[in-house]
N, C-alpha and C positions, 0 to 999 in steps of 0.2 A: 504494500500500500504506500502509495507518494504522501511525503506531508500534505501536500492538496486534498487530497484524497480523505485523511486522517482526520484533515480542521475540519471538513464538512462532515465526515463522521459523527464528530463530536459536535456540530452546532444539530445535528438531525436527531441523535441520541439528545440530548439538552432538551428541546422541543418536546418530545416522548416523555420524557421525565417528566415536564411542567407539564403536560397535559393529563399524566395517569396520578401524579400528584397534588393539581389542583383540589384547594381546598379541605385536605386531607392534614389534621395538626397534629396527630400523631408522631413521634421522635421515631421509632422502631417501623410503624409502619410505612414509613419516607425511605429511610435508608434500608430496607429489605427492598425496597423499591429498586431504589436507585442503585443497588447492587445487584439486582437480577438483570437489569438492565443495560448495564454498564459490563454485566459478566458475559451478556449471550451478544452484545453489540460489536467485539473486537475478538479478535481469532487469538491474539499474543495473550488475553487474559489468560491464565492459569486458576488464579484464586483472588478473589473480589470481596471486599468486606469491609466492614467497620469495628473498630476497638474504640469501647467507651471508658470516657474519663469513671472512675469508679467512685460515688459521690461517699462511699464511705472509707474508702482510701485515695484520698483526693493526690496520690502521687502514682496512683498505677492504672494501666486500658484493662477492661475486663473485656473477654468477646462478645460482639455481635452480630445483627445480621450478617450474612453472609454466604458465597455459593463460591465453590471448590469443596477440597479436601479437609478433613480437619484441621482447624486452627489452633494455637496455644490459645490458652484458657486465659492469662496473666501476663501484662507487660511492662517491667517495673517503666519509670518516666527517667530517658537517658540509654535505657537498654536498647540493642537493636536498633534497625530500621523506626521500626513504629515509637517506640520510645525518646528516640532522637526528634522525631518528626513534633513529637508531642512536647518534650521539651523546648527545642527551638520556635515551635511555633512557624516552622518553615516546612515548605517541600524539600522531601530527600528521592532525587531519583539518584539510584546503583545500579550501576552496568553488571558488576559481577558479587551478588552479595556474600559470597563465600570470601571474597576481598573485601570485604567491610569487616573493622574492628568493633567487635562485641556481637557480630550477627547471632540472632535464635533461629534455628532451623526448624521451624513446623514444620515443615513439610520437603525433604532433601531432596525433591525434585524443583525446586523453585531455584532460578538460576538470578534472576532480575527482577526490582522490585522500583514501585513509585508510592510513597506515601505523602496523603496532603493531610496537612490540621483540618479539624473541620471549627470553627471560629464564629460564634455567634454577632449578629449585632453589636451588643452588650460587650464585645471582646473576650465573652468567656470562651475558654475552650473545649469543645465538650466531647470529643470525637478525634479519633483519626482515620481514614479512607485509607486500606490497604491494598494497593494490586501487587501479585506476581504474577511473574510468566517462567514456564517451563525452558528459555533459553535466553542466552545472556545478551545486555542491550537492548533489551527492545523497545524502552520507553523514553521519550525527547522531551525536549521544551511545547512542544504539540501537547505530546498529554500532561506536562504540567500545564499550562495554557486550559486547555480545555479542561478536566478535574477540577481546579481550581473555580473556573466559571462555573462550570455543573453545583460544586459544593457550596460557593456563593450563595446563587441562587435557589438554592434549597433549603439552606440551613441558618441563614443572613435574616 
């Protein structure tokens, strides 16, 4: 797929979203949502899902929604891909996450990974949006770019 290709992917997936989400204020029913979505709209996904801020250990993701393989249950905030992502409050895309320091391997098939905060209005952080894929590299400034908008406007 050309990044051309990719951007309009992601503005058509976006569309789909808002429209099977409208008006729907559910937190869990949104991102089951937007994770089925997001998981059957791209070939490179491997594993799609979200990690919640845990409100009674407010420094680690507990799992949620989500489609693939089993996911780890627990993500301290700092650990990992997701944990990093969570702490920094940034996007982390890893070309090879076996060359990321402190990688958790849920699942030893996952080669490449993009994780975005998911950041309310209010600036809380409640969420983090995890994709892998079963081969390395696969994710750019496109799907940071697009994730990003997706998680915006869903969870903003």
């Amino acid at each position: 797929m050309t990044a051309v290709e990719k951007k309009q992917r992601y503005a058509d997936v976006a569309k789909e979203i808002a429209a099977v989400i409208d008006g729907e204020d559910n937190l869990i029913a949104r991102m089951a949502t937007v994770s089925n979505i997001l998981h059957n709209a791209f070939e490179h996904y491997f594993w799609t899902g979200f990690y919640l801020v845990d409100p009674n250990k407010p420094d680690e993701l507990v799992i949620g929604p989500y489609q693939g393989s089993l996911g780890c249950l627990r993500i301290a905030f700092g650990k990992g891909v997701c944990g990093t992502a969570a702490a920094t409050r940034q996007t982390q895309i890893v070309d090879d996450v076996h060359a990321f320091a402190g990688h958790i391997a849920c699942d030893a098939r996952a080669q490449s990974e993009i994780v975005t905060p998911v950041i309310t209005a209010a600036g809380d952080l409640i969420a983090v949006l995890d994709v892998d894929s079963d081969q390395k590299a696969q994710f750019d400034e496109t799907d940071r770019e697009g994730l990003e908008r997706i998680i915006k406007a869903c969870f903003s």
